[in-house]
Structure formats: C-alpha cells, structure tokens
SELUMLUM-294001 format. One record per residue: chain; residue number from 1; x, y, z of N, C-alpha, C, O in turn; residue in one letter. Coordinates in Angstrom, 3 decimals, always signed. Each point is the difference from the previous one (the first is absolute). Layout:
   chain   resi        nxx        nyy        nzz       caxx       cayy       cazz        cxx        cyy        czz        oxx        oyy        ozz   resn
       A    NUM          X          Y          Z          X          Y          Z          X          Y          Z          X          Y          Z      A
...
// end
This chain:
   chain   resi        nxx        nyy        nzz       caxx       cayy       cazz        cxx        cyy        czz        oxx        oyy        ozz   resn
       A      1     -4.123    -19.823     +5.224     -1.375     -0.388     -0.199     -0.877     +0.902     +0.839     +0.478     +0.336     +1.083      X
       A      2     -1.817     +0.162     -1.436     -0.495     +0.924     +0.715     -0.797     -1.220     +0.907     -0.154     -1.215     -0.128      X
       A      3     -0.225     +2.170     +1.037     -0.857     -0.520     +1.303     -1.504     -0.283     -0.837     -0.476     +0.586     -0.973      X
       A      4     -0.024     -1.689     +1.751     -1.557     +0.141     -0.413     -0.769     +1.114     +1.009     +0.098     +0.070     +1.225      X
       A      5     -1.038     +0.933     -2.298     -0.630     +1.062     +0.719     -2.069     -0.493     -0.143     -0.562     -0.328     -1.045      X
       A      6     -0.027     +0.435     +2.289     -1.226     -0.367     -0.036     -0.734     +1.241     -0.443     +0.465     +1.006     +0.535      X
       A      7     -1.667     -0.731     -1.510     -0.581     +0.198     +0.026     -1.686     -0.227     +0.320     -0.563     -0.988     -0.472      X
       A      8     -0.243     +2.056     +1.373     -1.386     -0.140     +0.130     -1.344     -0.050     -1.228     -1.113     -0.524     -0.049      X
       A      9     +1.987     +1.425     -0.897     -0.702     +0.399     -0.510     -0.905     -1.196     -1.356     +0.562     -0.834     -0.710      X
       A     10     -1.474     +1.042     +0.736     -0.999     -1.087     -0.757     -0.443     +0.899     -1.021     -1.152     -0.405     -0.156      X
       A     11     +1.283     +1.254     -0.557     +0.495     -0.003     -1.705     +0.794     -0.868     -0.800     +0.878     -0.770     +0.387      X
       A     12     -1.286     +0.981     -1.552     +0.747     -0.850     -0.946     +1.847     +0.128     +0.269     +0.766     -0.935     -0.234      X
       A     13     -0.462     +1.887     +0.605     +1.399     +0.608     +0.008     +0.223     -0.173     +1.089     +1.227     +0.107     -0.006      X
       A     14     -1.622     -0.390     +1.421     +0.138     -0.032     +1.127     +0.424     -2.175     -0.045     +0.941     -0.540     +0.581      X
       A     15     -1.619     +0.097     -1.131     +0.003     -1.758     -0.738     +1.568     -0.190     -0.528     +0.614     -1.054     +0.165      X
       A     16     -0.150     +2.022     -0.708     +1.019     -0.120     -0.871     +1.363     +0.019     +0.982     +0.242     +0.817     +0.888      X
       A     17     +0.567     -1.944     -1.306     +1.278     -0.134     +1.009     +0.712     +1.200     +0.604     +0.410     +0.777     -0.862      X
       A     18     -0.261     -0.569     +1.602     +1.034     +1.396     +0.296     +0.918     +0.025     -1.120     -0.017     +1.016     -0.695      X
       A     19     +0.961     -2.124     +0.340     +1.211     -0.176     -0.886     -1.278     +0.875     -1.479     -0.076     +1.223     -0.116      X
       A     20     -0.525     -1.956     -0.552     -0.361     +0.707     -0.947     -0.445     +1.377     +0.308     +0.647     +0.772     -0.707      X
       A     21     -1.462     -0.158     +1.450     -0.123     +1.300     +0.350     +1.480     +1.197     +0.246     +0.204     +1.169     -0.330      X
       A     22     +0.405     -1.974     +0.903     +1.405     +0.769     -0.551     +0.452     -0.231     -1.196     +0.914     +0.747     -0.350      X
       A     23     -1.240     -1.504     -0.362     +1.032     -0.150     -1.590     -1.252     +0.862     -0.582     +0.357     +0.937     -0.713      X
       A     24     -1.442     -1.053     +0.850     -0.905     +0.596     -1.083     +0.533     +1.756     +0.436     +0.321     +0.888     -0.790      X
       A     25     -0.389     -0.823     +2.480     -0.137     +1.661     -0.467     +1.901     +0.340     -0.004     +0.173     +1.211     +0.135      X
       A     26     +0.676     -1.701     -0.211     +1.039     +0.213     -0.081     +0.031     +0.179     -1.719     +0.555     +0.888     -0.647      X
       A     27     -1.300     -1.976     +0.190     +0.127     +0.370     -1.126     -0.510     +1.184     -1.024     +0.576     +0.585     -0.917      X
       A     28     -2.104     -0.467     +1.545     -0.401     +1.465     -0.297     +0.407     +1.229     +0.107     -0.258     +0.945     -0.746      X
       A     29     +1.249     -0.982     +2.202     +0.742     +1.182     +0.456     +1.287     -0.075     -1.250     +0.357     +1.005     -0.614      X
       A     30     +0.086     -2.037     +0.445     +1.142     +0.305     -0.929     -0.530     +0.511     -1.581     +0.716     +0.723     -0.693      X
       A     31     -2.033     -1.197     +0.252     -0.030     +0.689     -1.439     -0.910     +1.139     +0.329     -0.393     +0.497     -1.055      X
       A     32     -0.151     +0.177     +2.212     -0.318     +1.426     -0.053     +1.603     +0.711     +0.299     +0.197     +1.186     -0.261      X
       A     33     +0.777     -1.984     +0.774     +1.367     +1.151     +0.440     +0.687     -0.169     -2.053     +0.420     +0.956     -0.652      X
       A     34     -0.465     -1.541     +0.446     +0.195     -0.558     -1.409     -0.726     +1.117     -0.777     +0.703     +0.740     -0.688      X
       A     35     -2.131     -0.524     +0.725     -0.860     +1.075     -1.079     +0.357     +1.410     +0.597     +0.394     +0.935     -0.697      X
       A     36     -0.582     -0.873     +2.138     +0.887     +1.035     +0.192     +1.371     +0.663     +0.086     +0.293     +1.189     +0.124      X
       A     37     +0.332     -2.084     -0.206     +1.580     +0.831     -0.291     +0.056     +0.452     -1.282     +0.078     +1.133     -0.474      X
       A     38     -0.170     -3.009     -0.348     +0.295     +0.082     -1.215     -1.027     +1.154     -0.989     +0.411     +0.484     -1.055      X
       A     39     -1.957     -0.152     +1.719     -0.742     +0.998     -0.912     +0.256     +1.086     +0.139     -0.001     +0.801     -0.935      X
       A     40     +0.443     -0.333     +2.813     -0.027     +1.530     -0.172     +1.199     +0.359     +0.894     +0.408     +1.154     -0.131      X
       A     41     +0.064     -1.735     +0.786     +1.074     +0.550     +1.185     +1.361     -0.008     -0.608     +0.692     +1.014     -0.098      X
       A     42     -0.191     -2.695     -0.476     +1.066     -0.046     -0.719     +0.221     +1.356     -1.482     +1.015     +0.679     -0.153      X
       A     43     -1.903     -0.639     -0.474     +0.198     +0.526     -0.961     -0.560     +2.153     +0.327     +0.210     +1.059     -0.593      X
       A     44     -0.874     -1.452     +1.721     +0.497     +1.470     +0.088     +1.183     +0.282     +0.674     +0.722     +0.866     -0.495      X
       A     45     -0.253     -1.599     +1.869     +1.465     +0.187     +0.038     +0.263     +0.979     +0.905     +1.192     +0.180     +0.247      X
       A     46     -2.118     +0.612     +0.405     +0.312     +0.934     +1.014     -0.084     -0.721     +1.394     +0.551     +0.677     +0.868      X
       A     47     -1.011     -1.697     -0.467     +0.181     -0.339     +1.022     +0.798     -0.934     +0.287     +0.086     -0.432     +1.150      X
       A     48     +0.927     -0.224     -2.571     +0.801     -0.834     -0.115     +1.422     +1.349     +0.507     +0.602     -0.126     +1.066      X
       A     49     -0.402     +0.912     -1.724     +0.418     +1.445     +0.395     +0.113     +0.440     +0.947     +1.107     +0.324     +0.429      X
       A     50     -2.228     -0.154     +0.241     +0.094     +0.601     +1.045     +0.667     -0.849     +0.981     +0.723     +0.567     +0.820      X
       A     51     -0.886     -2.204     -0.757     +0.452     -0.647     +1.363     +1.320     -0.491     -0.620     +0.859     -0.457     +0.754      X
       A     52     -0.656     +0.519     -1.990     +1.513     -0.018     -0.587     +1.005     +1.238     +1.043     +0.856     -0.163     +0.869      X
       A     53     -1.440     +1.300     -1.446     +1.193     +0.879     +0.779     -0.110     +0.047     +1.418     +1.003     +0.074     +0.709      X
       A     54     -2.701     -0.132     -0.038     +0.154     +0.016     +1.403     +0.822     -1.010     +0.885     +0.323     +0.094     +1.184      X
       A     55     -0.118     -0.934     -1.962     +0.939     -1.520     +0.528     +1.504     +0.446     -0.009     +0.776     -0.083     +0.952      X
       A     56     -0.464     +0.657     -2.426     +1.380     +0.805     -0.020     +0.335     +0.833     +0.621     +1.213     +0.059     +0.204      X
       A     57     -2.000     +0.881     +0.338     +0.331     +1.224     +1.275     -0.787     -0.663     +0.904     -0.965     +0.734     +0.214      X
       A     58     +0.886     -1.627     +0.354     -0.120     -0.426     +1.362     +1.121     -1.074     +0.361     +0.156     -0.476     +1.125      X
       A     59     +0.742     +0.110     -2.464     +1.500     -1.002     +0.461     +0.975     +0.888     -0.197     +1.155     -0.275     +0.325      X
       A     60     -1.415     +1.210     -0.765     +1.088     +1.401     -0.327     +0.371     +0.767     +1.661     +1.019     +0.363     +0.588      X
       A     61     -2.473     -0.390     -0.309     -0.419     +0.440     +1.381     +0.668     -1.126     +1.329     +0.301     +0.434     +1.112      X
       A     62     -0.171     -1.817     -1.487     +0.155     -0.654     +0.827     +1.794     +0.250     +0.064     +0.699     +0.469     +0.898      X
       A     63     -0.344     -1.004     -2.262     +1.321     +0.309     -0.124     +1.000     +1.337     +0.200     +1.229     -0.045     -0.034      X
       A     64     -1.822     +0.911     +0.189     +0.431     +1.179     +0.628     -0.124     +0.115     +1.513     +0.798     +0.604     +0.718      X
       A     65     -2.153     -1.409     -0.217     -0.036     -0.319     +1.650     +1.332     -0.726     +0.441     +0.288     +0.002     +1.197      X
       A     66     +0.270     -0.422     -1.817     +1.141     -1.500     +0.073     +1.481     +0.815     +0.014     +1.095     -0.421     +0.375      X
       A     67     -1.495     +1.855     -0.970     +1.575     +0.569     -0.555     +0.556     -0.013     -1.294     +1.113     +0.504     -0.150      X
       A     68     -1.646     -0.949     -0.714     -0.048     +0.348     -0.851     -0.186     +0.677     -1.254     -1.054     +0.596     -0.222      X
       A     69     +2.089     -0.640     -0.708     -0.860     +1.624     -1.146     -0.980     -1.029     -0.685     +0.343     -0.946     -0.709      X
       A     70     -1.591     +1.298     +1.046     -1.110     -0.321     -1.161     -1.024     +0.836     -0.693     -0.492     +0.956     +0.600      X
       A     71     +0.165     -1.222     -1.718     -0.842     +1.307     -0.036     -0.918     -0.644     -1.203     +0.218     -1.182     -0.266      X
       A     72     -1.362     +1.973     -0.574     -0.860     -0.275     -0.479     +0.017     +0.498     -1.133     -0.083     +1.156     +0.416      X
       A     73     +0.133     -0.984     -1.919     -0.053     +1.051     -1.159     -1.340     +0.350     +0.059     -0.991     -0.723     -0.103      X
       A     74     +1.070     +1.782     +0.259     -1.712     +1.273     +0.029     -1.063     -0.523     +0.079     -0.366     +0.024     +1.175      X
       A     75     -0.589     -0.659     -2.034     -1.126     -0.783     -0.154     +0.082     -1.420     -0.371     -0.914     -0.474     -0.674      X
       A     76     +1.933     -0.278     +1.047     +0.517     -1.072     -0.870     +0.057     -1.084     +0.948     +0.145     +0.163     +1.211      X
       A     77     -0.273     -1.376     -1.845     +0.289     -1.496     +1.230     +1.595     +0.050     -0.090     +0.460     -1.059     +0.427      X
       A     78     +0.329     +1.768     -0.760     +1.445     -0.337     -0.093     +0.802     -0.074     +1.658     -0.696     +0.752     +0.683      X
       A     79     +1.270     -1.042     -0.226     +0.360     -0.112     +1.132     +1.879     +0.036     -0.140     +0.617     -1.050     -0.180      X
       A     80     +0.151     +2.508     +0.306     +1.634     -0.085     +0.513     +0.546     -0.400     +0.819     -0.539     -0.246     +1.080      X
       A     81     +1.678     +0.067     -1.301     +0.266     -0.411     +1.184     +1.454     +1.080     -0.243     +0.597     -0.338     -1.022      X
       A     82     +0.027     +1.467     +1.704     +0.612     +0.774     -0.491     -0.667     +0.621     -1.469     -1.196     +0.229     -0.185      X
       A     83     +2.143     -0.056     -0.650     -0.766     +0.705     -1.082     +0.102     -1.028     -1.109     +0.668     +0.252     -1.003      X
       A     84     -1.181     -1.174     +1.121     +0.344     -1.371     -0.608     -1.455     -0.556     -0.016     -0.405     -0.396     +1.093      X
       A     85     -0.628     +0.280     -2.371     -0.911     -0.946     +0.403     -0.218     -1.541     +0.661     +0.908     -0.619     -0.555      X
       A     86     -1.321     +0.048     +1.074     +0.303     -1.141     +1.105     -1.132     -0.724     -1.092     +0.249     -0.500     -1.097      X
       A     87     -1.555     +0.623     +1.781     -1.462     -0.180     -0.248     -0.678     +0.251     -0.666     -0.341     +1.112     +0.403      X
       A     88     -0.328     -1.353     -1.427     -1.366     +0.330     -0.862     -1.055     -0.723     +0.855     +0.215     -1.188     -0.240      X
       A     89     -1.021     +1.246     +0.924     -1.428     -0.661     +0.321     -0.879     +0.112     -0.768     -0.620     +1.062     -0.023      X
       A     90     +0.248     -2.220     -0.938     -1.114     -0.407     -0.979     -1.364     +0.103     +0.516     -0.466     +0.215     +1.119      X
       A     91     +0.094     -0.377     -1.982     -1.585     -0.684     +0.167     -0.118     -0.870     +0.755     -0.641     +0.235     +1.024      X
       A     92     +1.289     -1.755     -1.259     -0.139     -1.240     -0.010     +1.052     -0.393     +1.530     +0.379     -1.096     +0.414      X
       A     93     -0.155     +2.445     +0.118     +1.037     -0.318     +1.440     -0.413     +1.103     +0.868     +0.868     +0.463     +0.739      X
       A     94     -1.889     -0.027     -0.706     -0.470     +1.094     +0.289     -1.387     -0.558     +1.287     -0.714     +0.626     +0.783      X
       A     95     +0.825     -1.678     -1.032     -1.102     -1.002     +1.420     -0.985     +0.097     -0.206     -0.643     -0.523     +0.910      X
       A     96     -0.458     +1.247     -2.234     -1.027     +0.258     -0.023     -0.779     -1.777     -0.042     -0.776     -0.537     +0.790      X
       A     97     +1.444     +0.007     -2.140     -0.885     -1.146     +0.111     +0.188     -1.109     +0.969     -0.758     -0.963     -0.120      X
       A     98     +1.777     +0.948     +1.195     +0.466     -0.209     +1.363     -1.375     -0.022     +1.130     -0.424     -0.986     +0.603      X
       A     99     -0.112     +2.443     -0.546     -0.647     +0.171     +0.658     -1.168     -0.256     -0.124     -0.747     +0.254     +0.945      X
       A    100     +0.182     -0.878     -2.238     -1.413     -0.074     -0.884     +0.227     -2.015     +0.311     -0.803     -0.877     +0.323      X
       A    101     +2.235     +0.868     -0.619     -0.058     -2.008     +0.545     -0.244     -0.263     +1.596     -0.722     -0.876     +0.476      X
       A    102     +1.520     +1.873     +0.257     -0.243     -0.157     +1.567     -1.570     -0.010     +0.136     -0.521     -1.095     +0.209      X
       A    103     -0.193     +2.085     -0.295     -1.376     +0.858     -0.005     -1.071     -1.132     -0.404     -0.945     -0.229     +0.755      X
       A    104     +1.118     -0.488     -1.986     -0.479     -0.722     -0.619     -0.148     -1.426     +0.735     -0.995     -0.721     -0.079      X
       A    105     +1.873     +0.515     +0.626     +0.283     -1.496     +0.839     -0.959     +0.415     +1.025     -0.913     -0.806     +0.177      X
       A    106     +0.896     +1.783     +0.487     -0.515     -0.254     +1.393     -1.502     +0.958     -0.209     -0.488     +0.156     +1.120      X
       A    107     -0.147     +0.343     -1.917     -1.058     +0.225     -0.398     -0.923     -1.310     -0.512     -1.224     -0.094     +0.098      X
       A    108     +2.355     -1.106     -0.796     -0.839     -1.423     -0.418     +0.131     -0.785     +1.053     -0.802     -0.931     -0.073      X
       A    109     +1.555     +0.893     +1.155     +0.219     -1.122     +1.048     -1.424     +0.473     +0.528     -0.485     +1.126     -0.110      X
       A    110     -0.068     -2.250     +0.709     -1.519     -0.117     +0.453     +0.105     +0.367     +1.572     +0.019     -0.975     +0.751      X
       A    111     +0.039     +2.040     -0.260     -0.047     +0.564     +1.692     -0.735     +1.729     -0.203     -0.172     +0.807     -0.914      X
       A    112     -0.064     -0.900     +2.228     -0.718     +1.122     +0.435     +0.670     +1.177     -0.909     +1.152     +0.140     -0.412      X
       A    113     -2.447     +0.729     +0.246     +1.071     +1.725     -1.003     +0.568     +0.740     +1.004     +1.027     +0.557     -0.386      X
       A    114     -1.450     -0.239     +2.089     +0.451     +1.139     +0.454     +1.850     -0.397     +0.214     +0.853     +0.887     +0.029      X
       A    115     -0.556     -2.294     +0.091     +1.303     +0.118     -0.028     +0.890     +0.255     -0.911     +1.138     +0.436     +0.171      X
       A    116     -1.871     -0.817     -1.525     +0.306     +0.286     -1.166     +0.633     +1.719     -0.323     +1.056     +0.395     -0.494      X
       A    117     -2.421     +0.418     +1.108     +0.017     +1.492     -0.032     +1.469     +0.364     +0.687     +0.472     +0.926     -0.660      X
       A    118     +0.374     -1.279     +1.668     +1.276     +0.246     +0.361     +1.140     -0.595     -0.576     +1.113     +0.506     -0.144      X
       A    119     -1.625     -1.986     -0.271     +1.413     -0.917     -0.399     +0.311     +0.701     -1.382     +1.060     +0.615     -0.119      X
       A    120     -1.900     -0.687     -0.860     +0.573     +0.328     -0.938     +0.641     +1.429     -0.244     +0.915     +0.061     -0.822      X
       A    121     -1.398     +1.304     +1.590     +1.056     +1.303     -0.484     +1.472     -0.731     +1.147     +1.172     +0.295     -0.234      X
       A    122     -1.518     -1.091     +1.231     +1.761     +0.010     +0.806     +0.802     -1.188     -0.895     +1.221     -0.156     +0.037      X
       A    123     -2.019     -0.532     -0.731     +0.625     -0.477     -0.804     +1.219     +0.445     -1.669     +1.065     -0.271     -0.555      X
       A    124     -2.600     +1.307     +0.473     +0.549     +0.470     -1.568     +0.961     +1.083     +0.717     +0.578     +0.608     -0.902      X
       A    125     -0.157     -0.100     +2.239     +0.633     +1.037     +0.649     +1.206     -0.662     -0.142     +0.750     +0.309     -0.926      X
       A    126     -0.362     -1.470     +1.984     +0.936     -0.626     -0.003     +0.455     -0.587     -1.509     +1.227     -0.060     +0.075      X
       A    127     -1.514     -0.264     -1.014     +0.650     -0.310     -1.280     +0.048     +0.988     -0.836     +0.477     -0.230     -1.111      X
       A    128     -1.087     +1.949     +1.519     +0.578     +1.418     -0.527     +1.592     +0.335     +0.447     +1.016     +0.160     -0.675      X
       A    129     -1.263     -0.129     +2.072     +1.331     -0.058     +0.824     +1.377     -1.289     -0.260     +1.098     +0.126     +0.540      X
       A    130     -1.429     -1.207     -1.380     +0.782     -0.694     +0.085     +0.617     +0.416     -1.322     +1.207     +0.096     -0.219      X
       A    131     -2.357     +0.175     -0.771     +0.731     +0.267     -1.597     +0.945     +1.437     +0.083     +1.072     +0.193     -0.572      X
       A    132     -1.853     +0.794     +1.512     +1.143     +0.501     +0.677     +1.614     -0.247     +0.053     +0.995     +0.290     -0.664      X
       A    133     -1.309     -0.943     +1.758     +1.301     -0.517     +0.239     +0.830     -1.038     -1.298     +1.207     +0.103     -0.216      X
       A    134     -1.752     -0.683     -0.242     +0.390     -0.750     -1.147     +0.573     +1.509     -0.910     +1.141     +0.223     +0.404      X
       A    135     -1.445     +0.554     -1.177     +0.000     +0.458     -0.607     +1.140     +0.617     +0.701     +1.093     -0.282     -0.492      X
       A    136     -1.085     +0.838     +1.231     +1.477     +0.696     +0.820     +0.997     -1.127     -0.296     +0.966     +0.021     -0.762      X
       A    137     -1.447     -1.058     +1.581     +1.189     -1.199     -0.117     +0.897     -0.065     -1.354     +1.193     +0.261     -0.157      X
       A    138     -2.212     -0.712     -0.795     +0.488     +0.306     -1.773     +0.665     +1.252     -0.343     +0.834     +0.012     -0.906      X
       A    139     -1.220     +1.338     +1.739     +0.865     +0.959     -0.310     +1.605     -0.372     +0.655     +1.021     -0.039     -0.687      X
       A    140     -1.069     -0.139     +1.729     +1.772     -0.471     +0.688     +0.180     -0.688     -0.487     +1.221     -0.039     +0.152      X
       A    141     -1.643     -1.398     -1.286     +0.351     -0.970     -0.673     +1.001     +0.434     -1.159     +1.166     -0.325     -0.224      X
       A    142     -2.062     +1.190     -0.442     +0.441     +0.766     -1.303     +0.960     +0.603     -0.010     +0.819     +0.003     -0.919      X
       A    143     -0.709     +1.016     +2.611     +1.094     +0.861     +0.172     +1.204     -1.086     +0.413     +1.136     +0.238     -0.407      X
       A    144     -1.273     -0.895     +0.852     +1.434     -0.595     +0.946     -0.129     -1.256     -0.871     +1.148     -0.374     -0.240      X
       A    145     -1.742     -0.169     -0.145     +0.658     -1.491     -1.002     -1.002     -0.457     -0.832     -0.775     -0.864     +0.410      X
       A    146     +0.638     +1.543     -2.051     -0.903     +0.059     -0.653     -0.001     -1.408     -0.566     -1.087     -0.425     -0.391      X
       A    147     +1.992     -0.240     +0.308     -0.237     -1.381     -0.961     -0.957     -0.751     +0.468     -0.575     -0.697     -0.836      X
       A    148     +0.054     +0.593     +2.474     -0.999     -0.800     +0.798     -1.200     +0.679     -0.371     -1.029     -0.628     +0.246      X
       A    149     +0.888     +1.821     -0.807     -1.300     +0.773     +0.402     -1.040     -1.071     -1.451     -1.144     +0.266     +0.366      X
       A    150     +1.016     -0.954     -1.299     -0.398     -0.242     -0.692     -0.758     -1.717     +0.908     -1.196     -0.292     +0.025      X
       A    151     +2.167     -0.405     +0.499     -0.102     -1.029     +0.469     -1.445     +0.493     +1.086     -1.219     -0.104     -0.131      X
       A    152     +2.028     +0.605     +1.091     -0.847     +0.957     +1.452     -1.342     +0.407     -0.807     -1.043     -0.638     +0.137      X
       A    153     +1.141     +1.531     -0.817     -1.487     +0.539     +0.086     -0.898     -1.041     -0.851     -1.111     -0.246     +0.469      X
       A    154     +1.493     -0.400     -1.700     -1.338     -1.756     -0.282     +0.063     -1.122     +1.121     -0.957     -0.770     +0.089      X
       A    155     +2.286     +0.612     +0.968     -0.309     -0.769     +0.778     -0.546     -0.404     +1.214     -0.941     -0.692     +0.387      X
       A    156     +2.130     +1.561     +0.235     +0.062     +0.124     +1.609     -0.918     +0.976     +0.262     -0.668     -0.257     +1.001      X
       A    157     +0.438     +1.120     -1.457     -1.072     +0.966     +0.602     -1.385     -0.262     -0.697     -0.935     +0.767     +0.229      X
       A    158     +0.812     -1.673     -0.947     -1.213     -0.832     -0.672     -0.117     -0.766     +1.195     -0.861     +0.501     +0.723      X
       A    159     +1.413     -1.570     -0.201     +0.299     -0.885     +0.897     -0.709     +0.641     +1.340     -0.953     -0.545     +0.557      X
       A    160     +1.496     +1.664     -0.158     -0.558     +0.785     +1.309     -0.899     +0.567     -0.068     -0.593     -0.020     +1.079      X
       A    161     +0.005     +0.684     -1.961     -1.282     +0.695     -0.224     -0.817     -0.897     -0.068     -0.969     +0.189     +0.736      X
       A    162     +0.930     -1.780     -1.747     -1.020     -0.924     +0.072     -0.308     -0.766     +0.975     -1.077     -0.557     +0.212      X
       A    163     +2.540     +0.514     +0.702     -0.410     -0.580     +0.964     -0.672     +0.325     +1.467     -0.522     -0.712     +0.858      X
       A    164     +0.803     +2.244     -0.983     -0.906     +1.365     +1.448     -1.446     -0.186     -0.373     -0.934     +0.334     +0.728      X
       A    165     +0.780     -1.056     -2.266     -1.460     +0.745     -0.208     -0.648     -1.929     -0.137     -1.135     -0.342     -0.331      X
       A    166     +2.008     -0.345     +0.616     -0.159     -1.453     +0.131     -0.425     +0.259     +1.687     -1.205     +0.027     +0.255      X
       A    167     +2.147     +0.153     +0.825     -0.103     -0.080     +1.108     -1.200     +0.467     +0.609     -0.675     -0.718     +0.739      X
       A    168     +0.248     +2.452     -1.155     -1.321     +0.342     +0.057     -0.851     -0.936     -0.224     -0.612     -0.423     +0.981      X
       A    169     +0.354     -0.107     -2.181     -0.978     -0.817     -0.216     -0.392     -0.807     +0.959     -1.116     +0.086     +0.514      X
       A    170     +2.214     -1.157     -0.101     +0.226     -0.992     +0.800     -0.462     +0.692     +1.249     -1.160     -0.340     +0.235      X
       A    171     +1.658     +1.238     +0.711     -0.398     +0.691     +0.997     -1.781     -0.033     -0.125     -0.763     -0.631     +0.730      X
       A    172     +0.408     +1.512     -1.882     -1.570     +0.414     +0.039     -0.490     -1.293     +0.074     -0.836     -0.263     +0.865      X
       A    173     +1.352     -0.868     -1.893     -0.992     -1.554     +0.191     -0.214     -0.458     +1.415     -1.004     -0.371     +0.608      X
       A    174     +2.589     +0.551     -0.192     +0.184     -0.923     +1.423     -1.223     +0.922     +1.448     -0.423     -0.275     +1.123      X
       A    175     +0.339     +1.240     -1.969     -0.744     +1.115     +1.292     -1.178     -0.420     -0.368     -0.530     -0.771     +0.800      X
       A    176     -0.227     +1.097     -2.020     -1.189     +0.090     -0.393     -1.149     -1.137     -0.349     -1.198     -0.107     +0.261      X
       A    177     +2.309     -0.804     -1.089     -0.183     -1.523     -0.671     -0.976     -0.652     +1.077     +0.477     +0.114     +1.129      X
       A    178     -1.325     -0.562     -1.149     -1.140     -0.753     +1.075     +0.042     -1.340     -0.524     -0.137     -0.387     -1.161      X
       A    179     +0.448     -0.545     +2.712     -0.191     -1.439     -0.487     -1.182     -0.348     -0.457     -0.947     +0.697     +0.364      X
       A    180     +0.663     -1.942     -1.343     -1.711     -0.302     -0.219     -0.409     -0.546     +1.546     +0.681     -0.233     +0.999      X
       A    181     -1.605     +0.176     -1.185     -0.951     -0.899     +0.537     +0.036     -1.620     +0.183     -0.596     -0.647     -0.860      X
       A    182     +1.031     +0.177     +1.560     +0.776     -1.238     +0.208     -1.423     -0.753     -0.629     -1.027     +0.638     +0.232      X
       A    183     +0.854     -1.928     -1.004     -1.158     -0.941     +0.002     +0.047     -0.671     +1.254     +0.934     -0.443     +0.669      X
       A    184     -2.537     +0.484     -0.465     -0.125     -1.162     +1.096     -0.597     -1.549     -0.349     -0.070     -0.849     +0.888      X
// end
C-alpha cells in the first residue's frame, strides 16, 4: 500500500488524492510509452537493435571475464558460447520496456524531481547490468543443461528481474513516500 503523500498545493490537481495523481499520470506515462514505441521506436527497430546486441556483447564480455569462450556474431544479438549459438536476445528481453516500467513508476510516485534526476538512470543502470547478467546466466544454461533453459528464462529470471525492480520501488517509496498530515 503506498504511503499517504501531502500536498500544498491549492490547484485543482494539487485537491486531487496523491493515490489518483499517481494512477492518472502513471497512466498517461503508459499510453505516451504505448504511442511511442508502438508509433515509431518499435517499428523502426534500431534502438530495439542496438540494445539487443549491446546486451549480447556486454554478457559475451562478461562471460569471457569468467573464462570462458564467448563471443558475439558480427552485428547480431546472437550470443556463443564456444562455436555453438547459446542466446538470441529479442526485442522483448532486451530491458527496454523494463526500463520505461522502472522510469515510469518513480516519475508518477508524488516526491521531489531532484531525487528523481539520480534514482532513475542508477536504477535503469542496475536492471541494464542485471539483464546482463541474466543473459550470460541463460548462456551457461543452454551450454551446460539446456532442458532448464526454457523453464529459467519465462520463470526464474522473470521472478528476479520483477522482483530487483519490485525492491527499487519499495526502497524509493520507503525513502521518498511522505506521511499525510495526521487530522487534528
């Protein structure tokens, strides 16, 4: 349950519950991320691309830090593991709309912007770095015991990713969240 947050402000919108002021602009933020993917980002596809393969050569990169043969096909999200593809990184596993749900939450939670201005890139940092690691993880899955890798990547790493970007949340409320104003 979120905290009750006071507002000063005596506008019409300043009147309006904190709880609705976050659902209204949570909700606005979701159908401008909605007109924008779906009008111009999704369907042009280069920046779905671009953080597709940069995710694949940065777990290629990790997994070779580790000792391992990993490597990247030329311009491609494909991820080896030896000369064996491991990984494809999609669109849809690629953290973009990850970082647009993190971003989105704590742009509608009702607190000051300058903390905002830091939480959210160490936020969307830390769940770059984790799909990271996820994505490596799924590569040693594939290589050393592929029958789990189907289970692992819709579950367990659904499970951990929703829940880092659950904990954030919880963190920013518990920091930011302002009790009301007690009645007297």
């Amino acid at each position: 349950m979120l905290p009750e947050v006071t507002s000063a402000s005596p506008s019409r919108w300043g009147q309006l519950a904190p709880r609705w002021q976050f659902l209204l602009i949570a909700a606005g933020l979701y159908l401008g991320w909605l007109l924008l993917y779906e009008g111009m980002l999704g369907p042009d596809g280069r920046l779905d691309h671009w953080l597709s393969v940069n995710i694949a050569a940065a777990s290629a990169g990790l997994l070779r830090g580790l000792g391992f043969a990993a490597s990247v096909g030329g311009d491609t999200s494909v991820l080896f593991m030896g000369n064996r593809p491991a990984v494809v990184v999609g669109s849809p596993c690629n953290g973009l709309v990850l970082y647009a749900l993190f971003a989105g939450f704590i742009v509608a939670f009702p607190a000051p912007l300058r903390p905002k201005l830091w939480f959210i890139p160490l936020g969307m940092g830390l769940l770059y770095l984790l799909n990271i690691v996820r994505v490596a993880a799924l590569a040693l899955n594939q290589h050393y015991a592929h029958q789990s890798v189907d289970f692992n990547h819709h579950y367990t790493f659904s499970f951990v990713v929703y829940g880092c970007i659950c904990l954030l949340w919880m963190w920013w409320v518990r920091r930011h969240g302002l009790p009301a104003a007690a009645d007297a």
